[in-house]
TORGUNU-360148 format. One record per residue: x, y, z of N, C-alpha, C in turn; residue number from 1. Coordinates in Angstrom, 2 decimals, decimal comma, padded with zeros to 5 digits, m for minus. Layout:
BEGIN
+---------+---------+---------+---------+---------+---------+---------+---------+---------+-----+
|     n.X |     n.Y |     n.Z |    ca.X |    ca.Y |    ca.Z |     c.X |     c.Y |     c.Z |   n |
+---------+---------+---------+---------+---------+---------+---------+---------+---------+-----+
|       X |       Y |       Z |       X |       Y |       Z |       X |       Y |       Z | NUM |
...
+---------+---------+---------+---------+---------+---------+---------+---------+---------+-----+
REM end
This chain:
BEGIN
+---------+---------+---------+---------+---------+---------+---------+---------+---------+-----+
|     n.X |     n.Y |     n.Z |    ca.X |    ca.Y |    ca.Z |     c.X |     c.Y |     c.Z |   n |
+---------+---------+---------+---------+---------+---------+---------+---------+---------+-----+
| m043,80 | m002,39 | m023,11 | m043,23 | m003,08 | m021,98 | m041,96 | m003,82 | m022,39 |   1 |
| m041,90 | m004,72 | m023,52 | m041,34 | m005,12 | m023,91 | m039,81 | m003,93 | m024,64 |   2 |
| m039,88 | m003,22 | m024,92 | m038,87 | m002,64 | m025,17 | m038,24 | m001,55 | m023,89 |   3 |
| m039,39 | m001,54 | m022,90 | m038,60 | m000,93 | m021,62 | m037,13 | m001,65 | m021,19 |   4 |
| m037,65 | m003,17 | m021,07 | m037,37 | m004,51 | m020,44 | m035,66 | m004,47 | m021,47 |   5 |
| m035,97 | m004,16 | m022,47 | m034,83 | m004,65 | m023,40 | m033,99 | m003,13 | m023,24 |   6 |
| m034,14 | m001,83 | m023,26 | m033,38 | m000,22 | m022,77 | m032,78 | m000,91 | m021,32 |   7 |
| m033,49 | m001,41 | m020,82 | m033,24 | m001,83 | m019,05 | m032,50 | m002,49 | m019,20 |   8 |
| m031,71 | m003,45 | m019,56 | m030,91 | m004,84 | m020,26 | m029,95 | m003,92 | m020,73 |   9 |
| m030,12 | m003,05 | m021,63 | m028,65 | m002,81 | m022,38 | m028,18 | m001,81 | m021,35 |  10 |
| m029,05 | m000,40 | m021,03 | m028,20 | m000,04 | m019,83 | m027,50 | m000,39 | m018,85 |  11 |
| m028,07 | m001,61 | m018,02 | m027,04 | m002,52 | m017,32 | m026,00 | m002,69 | m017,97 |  12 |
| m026,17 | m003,53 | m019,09 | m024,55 | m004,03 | m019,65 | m024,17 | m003,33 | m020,01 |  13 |
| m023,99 | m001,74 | m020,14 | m022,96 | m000,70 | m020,72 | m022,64 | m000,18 | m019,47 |  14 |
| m023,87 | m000,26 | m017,93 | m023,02 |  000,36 | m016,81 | m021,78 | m000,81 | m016,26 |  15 |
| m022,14 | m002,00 | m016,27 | m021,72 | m003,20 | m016,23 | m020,29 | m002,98 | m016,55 |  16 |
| m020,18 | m003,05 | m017,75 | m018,60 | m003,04 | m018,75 | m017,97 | m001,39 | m018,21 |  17 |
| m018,60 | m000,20 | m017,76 | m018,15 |  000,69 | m017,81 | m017,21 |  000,85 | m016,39 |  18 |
| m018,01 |  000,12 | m015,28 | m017,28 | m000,26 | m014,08 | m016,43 | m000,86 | m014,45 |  19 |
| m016,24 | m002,04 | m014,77 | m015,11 | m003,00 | m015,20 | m013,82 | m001,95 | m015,30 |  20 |
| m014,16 | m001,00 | m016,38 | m013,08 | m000,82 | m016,68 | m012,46 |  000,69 | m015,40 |  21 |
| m013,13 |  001,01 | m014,41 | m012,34 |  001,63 | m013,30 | m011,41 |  000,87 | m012,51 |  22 |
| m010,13 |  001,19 | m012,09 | m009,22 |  000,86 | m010,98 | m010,37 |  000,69 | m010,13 |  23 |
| m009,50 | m000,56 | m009,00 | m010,37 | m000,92 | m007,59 | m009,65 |  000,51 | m007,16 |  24 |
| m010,15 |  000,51 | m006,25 | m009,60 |  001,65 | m004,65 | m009,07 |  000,80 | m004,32 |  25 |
| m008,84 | m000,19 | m003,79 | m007,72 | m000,63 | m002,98 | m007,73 | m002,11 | m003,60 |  26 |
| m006,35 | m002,22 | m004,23 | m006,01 | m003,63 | m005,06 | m005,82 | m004,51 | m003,92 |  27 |
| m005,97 | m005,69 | m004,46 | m006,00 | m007,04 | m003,76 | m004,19 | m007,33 | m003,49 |  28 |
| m004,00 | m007,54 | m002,39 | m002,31 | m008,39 | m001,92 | m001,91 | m008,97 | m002,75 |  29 |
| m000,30 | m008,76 | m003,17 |  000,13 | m009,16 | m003,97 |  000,62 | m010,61 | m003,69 |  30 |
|  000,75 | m011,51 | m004,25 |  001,48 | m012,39 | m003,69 |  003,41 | m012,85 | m003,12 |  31 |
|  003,72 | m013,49 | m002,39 |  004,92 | m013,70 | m002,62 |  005,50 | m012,86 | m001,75 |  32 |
|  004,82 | m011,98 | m001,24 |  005,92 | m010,98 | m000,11 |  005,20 | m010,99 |  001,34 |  33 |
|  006,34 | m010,80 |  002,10 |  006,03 | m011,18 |  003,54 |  005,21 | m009,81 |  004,27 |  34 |
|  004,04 | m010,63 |  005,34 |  004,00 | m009,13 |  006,04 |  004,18 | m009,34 |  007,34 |  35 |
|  004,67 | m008,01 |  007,50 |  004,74 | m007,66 |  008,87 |  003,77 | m007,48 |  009,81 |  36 |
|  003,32 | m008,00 |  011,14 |  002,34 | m007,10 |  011,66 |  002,49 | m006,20 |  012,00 |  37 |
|  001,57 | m005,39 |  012,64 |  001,71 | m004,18 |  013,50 |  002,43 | m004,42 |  014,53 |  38 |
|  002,16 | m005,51 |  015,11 |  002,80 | m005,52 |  016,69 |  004,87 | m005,77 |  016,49 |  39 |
|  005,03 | m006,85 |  015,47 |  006,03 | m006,70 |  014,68 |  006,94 | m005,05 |  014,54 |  40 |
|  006,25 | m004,53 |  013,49 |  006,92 | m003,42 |  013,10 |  006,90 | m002,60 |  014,43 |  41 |
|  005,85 | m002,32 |  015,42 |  006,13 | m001,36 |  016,83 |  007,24 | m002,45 |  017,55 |  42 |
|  007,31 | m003,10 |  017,40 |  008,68 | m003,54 |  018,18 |  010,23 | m003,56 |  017,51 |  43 |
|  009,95 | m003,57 |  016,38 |  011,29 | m003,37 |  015,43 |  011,63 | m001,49 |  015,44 |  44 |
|  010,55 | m000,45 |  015,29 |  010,57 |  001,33 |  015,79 |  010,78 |  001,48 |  017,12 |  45 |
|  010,27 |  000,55 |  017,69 |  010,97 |  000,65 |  019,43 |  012,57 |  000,07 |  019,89 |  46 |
|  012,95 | m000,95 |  019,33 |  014,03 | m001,08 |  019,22 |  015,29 | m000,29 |  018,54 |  47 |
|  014,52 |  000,50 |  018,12 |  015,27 |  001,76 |  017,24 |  016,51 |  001,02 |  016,25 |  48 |
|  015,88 |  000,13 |  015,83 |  016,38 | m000,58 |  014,57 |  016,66 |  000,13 |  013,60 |  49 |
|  017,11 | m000,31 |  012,83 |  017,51 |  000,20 |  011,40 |  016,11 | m000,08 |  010,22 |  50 |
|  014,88 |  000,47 |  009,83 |  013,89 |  000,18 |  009,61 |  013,38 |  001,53 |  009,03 |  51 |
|  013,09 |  001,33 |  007,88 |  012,49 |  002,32 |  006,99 |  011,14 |  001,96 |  006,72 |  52 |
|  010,35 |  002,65 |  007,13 |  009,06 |  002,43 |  006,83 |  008,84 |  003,44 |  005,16 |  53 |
|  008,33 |  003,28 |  004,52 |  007,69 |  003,54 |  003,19 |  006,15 |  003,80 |  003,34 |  54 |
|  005,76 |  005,08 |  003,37 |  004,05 |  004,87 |  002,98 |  003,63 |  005,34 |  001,75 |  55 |
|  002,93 |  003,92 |  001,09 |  002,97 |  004,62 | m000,38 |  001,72 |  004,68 | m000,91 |  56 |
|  000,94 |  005,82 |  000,03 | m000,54 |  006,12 | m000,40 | m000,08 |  007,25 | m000,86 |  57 |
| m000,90 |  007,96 | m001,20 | m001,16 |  009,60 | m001,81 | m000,80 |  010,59 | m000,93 |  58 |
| m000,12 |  011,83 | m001,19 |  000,03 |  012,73 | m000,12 | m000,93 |  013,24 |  000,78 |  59 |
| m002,28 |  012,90 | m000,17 | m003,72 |  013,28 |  000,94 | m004,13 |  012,63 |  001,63 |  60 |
| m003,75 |  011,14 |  001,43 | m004,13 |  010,24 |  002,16 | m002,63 |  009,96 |  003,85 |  61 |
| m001,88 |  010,03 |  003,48 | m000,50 |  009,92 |  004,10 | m001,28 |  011,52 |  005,50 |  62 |
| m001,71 |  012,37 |  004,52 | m001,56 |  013,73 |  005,52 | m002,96 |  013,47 |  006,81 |  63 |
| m003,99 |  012,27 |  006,63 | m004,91 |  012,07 |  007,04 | m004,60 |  011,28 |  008,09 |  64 |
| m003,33 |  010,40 |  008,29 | m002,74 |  009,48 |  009,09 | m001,63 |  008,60 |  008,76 |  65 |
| m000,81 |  008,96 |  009,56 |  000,29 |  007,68 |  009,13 |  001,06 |  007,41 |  010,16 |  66 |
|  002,11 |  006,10 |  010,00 |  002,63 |  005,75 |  010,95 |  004,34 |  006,72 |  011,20 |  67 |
|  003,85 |  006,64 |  012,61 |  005,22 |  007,94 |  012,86 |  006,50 |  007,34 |  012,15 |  68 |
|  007,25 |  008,28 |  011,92 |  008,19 |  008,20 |  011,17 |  008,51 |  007,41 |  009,99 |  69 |
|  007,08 |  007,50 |  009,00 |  006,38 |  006,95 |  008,11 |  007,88 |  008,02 |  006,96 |  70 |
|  008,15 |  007,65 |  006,00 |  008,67 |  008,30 |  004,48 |  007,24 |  008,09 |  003,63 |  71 |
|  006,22 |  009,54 |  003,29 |  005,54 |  009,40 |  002,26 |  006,53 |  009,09 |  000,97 |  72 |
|  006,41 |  008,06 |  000,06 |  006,80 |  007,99 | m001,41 |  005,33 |  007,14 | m002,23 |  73 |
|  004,64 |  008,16 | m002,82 |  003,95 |  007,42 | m003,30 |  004,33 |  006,04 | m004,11 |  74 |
|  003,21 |  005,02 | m004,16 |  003,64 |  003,95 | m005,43 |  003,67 |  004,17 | m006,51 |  75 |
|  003,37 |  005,42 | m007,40 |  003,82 |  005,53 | m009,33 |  004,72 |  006,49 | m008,85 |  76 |
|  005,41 |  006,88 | m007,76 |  006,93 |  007,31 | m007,99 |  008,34 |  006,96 | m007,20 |  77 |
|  007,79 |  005,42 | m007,05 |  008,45 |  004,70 | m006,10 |  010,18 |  004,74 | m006,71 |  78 |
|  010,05 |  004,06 | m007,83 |  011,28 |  003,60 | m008,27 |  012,24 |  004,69 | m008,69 |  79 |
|  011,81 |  005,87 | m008,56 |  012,56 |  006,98 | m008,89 |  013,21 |  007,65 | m007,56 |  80 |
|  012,12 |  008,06 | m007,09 |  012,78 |  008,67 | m005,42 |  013,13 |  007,42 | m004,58 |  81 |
|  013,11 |  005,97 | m004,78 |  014,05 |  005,21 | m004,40 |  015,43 |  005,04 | m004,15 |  82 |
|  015,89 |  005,67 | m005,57 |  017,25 |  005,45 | m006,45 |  017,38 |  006,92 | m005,58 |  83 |
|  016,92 |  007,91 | m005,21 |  017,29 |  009,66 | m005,26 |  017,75 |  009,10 | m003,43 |  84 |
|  017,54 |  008,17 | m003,16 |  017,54 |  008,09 | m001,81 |  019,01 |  007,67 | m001,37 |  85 |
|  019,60 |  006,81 | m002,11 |  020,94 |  006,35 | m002,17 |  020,51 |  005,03 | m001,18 |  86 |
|  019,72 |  003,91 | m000,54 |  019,74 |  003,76 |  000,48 |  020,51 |  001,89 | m000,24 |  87 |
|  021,40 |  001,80 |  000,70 |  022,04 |  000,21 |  001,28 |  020,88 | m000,61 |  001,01 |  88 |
|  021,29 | m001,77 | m000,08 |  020,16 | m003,10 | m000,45 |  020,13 | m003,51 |  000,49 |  89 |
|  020,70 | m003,61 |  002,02 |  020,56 | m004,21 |  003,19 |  019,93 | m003,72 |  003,85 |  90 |
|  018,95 | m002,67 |  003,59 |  018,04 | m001,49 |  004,38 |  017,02 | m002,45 |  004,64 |  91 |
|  016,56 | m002,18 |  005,96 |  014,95 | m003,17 |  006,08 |  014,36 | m002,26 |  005,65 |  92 |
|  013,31 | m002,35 |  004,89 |  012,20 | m001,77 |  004,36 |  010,91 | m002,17 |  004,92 |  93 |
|  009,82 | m001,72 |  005,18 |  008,25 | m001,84 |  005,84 |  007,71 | m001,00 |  004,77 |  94 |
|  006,90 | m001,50 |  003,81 |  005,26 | m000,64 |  003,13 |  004,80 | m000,83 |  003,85 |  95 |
|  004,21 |  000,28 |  003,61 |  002,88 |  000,29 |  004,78 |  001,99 |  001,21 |  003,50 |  96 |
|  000,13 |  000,30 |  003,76 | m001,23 |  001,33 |  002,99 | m001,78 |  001,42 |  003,70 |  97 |
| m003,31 |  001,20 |  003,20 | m004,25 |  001,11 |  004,12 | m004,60 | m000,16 |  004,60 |  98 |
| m004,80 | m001,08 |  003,14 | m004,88 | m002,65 |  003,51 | m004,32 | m002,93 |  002,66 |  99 |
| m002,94 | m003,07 |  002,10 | m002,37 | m003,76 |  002,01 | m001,94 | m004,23 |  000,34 | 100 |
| m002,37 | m003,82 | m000,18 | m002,69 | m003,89 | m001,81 | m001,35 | m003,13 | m002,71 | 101 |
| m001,24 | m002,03 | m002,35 | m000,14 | m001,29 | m003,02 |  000,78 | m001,11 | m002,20 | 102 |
|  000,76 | m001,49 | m000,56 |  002,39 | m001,70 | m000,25 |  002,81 | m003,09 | m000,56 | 103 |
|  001,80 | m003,88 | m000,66 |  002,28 | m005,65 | m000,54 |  003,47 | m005,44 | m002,25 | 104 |
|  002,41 | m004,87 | m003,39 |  003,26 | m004,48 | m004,57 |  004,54 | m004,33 | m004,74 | 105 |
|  004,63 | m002,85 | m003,88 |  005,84 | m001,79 | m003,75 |  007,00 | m002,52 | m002,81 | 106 |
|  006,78 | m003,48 | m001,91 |  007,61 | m004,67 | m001,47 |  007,82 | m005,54 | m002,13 | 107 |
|  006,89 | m005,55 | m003,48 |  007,26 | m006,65 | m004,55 |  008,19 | m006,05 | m005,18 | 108 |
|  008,52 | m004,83 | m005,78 |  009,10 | m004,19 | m006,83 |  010,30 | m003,68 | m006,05 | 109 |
|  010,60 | m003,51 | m004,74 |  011,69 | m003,25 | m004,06 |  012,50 | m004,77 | m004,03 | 110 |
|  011,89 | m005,77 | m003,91 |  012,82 | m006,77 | m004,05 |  013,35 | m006,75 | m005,73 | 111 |
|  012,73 | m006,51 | m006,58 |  012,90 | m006,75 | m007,89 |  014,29 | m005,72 | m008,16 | 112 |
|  014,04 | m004,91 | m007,43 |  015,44 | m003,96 | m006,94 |  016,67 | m004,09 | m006,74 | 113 |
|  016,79 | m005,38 | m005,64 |  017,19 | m005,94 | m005,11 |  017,42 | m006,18 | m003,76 | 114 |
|  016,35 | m004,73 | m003,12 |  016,46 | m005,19 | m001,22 |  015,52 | m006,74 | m001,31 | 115 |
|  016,82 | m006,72 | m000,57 |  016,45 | m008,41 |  000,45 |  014,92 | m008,20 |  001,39 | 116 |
|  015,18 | m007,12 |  002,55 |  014,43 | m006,95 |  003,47 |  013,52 | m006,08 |  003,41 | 117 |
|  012,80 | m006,69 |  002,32 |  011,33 | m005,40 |  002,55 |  009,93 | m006,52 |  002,69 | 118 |
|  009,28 | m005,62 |  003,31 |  007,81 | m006,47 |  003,81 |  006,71 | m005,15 |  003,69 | 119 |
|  005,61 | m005,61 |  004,06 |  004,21 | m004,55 |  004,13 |  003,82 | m005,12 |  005,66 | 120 |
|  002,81 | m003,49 |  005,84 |  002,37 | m003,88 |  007,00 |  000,72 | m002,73 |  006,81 | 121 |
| m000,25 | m003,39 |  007,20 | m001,45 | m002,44 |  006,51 | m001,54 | m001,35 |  007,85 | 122 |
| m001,74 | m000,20 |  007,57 | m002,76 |  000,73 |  008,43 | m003,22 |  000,29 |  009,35 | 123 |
| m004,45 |  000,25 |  008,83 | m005,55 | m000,30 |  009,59 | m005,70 | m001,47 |  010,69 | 124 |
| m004,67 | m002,82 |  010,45 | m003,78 | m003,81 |  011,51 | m003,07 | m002,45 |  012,39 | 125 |
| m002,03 | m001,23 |  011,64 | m001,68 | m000,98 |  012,90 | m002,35 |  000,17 |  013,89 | 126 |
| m003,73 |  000,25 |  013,50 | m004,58 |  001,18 |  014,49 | m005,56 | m000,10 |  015,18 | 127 |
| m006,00 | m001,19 |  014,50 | m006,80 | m002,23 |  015,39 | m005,61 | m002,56 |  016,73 | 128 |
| m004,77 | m002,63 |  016,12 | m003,50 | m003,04 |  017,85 | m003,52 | m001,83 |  018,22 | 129 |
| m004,12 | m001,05 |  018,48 | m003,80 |  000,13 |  019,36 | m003,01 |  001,05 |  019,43 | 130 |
| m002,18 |  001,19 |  017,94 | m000,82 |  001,92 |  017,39 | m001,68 |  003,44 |  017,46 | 131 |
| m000,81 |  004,34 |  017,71 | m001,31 |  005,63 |  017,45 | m000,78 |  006,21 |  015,75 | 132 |
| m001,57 |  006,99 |  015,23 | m001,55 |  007,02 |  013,72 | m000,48 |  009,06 |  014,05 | 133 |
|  000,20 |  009,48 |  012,85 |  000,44 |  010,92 |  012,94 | m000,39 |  011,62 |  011,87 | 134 |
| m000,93 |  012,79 |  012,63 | m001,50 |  013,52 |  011,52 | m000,42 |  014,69 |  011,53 | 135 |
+---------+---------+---------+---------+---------+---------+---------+---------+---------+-----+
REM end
């Protein structure tokens, strides 16, 4: 009994430590950058503003739903097809994820860039307001 009790103990703490070390699915908000809401960004695409939206989930995830006239660029190849883009540091920029974790980032690292005007705006805020998603 006693050595069940103690196999039972160490398996935990090796499944324990082994989780630890997986990526979350969806990282926690970064700090320091502004977001947009949904209702926000549909009024800035209706105004037919000058407004680049960025979606920087996965191409499988982007192909499952996104916001119209969404630019898939994933986030580990942001800073490259950024630069391929040529676009004005005065560009408004919008990330957009699912919730918010790796666009809040990718609005961090676009300012580090030097756009002024980039923000996040999650998914999921813009299907609870009633936004229609593109497949």
């Amino acid at each position: 009994m006693k050595l069940k009790t103690v196999l039972g103990t160490a398996v935990l703490c090796v499944l324990t430590v082994s989780l630890a070390a997986f990526p979350q699915k969806h990282p926690s908000v970064a700090s320091g950058v502004p977001e947009t809401s949904a209702k926000q960004l549909h009024s800035m695409l209706g105004a037919k503003g000058k407004v680049l939206v960025l979606d920087v989930r996965t191409p499988e995830e982007y192909a499952k739903g996104h916001i119209p006239g969404a630019v898939n660029i994933p986030i580990d190849h942001l800073s490259q097809r950024i630069q391929e883009m040529h676009l004005s540091k005065d560009t408004t920029i919008v990330t957009t994820c699912d919730r918010g974790g790796r666009s809040s980032r990718a609005a961090l690292e676009l300012r580090k860039m030097g756009f002024e005007t980039t923000s996040f705006c999650r998914i999921e805020d813009w299907q609870k307001d009633g936004y229609k998603i593109k497949k």
